[in-house]
C-alpha positions as CSV (number, residue, x, y, z in Angstrom):
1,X,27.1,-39.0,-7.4
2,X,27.3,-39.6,-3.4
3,X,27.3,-35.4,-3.3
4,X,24.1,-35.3,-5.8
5,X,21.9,-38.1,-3.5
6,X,23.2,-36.6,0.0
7,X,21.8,-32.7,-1.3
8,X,18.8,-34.4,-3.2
9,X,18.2,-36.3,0.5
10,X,18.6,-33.3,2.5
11,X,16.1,-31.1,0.0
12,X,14.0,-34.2,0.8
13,X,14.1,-33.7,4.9
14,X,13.5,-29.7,4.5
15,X,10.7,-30.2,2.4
16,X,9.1,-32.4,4.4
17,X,10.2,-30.4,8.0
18,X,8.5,-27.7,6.4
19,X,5.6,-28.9,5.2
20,X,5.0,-30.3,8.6
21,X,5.2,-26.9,10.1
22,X,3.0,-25.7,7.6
23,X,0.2,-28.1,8.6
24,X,1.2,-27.9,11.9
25,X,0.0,-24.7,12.4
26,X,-3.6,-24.6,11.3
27,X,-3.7,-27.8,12.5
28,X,-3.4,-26.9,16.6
29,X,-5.2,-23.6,15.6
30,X,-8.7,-25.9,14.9
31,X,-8.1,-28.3,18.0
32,X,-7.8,-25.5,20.1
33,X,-10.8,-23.4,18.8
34,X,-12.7,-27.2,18.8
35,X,-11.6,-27.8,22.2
36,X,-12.6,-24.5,23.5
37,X,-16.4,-25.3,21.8
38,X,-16.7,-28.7,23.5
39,X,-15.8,-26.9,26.7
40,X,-17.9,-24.0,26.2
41,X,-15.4,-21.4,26.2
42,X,-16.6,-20.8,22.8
43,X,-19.6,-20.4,20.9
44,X,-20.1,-21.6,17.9
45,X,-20.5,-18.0,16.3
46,X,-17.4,-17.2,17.7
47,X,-15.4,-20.2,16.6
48,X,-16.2,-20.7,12.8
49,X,-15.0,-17.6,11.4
50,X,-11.6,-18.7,12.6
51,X,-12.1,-22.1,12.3
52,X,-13.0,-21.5,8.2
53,X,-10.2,-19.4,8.0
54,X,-8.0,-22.3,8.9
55,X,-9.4,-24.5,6.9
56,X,-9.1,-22.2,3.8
57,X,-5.6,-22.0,4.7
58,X,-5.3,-25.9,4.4
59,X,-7.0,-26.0,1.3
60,X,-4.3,-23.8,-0.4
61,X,-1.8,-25.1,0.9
62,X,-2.8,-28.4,-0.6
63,X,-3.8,-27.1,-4.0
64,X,-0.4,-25.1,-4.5
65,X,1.5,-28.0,-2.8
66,X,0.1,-30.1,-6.0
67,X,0.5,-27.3,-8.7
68,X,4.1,-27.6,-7.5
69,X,4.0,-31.3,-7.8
70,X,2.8,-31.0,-11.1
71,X,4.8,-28.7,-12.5
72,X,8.3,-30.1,-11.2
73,X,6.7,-33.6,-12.7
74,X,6.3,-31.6,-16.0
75,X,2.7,-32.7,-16.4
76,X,0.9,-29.6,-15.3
77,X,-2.5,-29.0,-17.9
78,X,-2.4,-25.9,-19.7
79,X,-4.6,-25.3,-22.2
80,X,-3.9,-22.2,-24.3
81,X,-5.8,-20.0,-26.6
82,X,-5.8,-16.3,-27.8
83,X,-7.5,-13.8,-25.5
84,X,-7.0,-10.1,-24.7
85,X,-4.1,-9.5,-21.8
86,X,-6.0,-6.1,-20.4
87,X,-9.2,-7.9,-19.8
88,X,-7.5,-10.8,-17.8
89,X,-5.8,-8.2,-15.8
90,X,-9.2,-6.2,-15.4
91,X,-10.8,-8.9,-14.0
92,X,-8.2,-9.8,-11.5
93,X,-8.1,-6.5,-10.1
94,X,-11.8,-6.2,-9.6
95,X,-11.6,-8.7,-7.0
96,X,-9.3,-6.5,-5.0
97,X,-10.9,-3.4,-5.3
98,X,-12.6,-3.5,-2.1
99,X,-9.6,-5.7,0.0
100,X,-8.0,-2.1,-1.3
101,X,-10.2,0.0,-0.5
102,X,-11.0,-1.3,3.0
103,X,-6.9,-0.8,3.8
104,X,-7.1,3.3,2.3
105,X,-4.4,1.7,-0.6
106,X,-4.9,3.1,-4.8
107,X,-5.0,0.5,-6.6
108,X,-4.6,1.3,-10.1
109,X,-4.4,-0.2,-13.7
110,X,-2.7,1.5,-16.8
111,X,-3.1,-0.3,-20.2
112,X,-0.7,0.8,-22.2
113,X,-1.0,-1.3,-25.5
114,X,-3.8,-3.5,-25.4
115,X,-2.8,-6.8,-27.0
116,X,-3.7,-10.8,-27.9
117,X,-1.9,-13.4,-25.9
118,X,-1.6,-16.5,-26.3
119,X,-2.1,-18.5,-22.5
120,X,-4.5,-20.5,-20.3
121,X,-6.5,-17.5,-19.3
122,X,-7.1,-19.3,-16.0
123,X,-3.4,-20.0,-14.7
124,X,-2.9,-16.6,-15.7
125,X,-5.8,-15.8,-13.3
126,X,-4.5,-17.3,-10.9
127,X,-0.7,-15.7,-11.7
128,X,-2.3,-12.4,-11.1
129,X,-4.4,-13.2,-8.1
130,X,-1.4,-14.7,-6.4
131,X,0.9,-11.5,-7.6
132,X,-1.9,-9.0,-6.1
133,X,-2.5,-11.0,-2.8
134,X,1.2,-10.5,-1.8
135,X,1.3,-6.8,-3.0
136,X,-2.0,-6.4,-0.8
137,X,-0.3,-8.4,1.8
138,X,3.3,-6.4,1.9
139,X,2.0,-2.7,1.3
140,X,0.3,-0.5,4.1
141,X,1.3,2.6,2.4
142,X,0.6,4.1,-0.7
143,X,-0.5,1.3,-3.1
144,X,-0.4,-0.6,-6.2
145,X,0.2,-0.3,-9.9
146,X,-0.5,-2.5,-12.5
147,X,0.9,-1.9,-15.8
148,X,-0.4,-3.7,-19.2
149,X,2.0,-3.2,-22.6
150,X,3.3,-5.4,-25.6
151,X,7.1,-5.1,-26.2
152,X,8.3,-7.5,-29.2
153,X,7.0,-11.1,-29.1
154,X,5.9,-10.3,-25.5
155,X,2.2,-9.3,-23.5
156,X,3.9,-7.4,-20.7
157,X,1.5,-7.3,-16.7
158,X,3.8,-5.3,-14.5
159,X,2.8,-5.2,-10.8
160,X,4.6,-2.7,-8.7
161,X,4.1,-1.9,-5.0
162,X,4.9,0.4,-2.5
163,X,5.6,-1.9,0.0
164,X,8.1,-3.1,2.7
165,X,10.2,-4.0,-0.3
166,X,13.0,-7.2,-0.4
167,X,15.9,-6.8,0.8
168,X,19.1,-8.1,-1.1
169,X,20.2,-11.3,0.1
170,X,16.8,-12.8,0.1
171,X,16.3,-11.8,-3.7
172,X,18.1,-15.2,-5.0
173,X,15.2,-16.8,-3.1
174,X,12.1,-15.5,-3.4
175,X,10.9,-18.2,-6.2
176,X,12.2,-21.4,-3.9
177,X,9.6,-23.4,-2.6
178,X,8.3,-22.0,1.2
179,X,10.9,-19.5,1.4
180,X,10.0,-16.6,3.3
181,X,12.7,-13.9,4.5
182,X,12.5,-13.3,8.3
183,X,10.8,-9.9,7.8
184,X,7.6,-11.2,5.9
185,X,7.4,-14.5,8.6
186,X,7.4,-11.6,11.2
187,X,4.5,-9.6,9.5
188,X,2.2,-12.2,8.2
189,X,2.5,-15.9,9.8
190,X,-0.8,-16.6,9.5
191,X,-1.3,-16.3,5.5
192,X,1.7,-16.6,3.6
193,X,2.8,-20.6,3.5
194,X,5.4,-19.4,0.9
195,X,4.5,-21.0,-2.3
196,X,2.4,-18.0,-4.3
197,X,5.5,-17.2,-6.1
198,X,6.9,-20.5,-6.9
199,X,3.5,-21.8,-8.2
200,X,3.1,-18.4,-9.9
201,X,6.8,-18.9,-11.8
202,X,5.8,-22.5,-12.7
203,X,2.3,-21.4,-14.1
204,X,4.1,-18.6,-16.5
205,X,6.8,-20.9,-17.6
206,X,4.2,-23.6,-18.5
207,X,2.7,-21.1,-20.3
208,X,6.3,-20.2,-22.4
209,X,6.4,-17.2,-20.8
210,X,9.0,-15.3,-17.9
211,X,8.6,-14.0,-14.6
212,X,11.0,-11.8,-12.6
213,X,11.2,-9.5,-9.7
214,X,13.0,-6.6,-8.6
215,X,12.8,-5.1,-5.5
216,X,14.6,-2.3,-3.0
217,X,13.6,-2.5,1.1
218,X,11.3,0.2,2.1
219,X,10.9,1.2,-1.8
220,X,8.6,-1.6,-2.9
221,X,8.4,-4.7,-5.0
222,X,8.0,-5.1,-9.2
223,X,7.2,-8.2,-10.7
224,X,7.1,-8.4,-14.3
225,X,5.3,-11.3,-16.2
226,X,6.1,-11.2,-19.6
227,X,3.8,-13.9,-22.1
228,X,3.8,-14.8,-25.6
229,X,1.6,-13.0,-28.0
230,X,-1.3,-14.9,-30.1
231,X,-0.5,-14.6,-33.5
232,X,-3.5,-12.0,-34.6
233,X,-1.4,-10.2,-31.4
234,X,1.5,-10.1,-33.2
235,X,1.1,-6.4,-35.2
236,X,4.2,-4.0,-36.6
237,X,6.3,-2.6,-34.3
């Protein structure tokens, strides 16, 4: 028992140590951009862009910071209902067409089987915004495909990049709460707090579905959300 409170206490001090760095830093990014208005090094066209930016960053933080609160507390709302798995995933890649576009990546979507799940279509939204946003994030090559298919019980999304890729010893890792491998700190400080996953594995579970990811450095990253299908989903195999 002294082992179990002494680990429980020290997940207590990381979680906290890092959640102050993660406020920490837009935090001194505002006071410097306000400092520099009140001083007039800036002007104010100059300043809100970045100062927004920051304050976007805090706001999702804090949103996936209580998702995460939520879920571990096992009283996260999900409200499910049938609805058509393809046209979820359209409509999460249409907001990323021109984010694509913009960095010269494909971004492509290949249904498969179209099928009837049965999930919150919104938290699924959300599991597929969060899922594109890091392939965005971690590919400058190449691009992204998304894959839509029904195998047994299960709606299958597939998202598969051509990115910088994991490598092996941070694989065990990549659903933990704020962890980040050294390599994707390095390349994106700024927008990753390290929580887009976890919420994202939370969200599916909730949902009584499975996430998992697969991944070789300098190949790319695959996740694969698999979700239960409505009953009028449910056809022969």
């Amino acid at each position: 028992m002294a082992q179990a409170l002494e680990a429980t206490e020290a997940r207590r001090r990381e979680l906290i140590g890092t959640v102050a760095h993660e406020l920490r830093t837009p935090l001194t990014g505002m006071r410097g951009l306000t400092e520099g208005l009140l001083d007039g090094v800036f002007s104010i066209e100059e300043a809100a862009p970045d100062i927004l930016r920051e304050i976007r960053r805090l706001e999702r933080l804090t949103q996936e910071l209580s998702l995460v609160t939520q879920a571990e507390a096992g009283i996260m709302s999900v409200v499910s209902r049938p609805v058509a798995l393809g046209e979820i995933t359209r409509a999460a890649l249409a907001q990323f067409e021109r984010p694509f576009a913009l960095r010269e990546l494909e971004l492509k979507l290949d249904v498969r089987q179209e099928t009837v799940i049965q999930v919150d279509a919104d938290r699924l939204m959300q599991v597929l915004v969060n899922l594109l946003s890091n392939a965005l994030r971690h590919t400058t090559v190449g691009g992204v495909r998304v894959q839509v298919d029904r195998l047994h019980r299960c709606g299958l999304v597939t998202v598969q990049d051509t990115g910088e890729g994991i490598c092996e010893r941070d694989l065990p890792h990549v659903f933990e709460r704020f962890y980040r491998s050294d390599q994707s700190r390095a390349r994106d400080e700024d927008e990753n707090v390290g929580v887009g996953l976890t919420v994202s594995q939370h969200l599916v579970e909730a949902m009584g579905g499975r996430i998992s990811l697969s991944s070789q450095v300098s190949l790319g990253t695959t996740v694969t959300v698999e979700v239960p299908l409505a009953t009028s989903g449910l056809l022969s195999d």
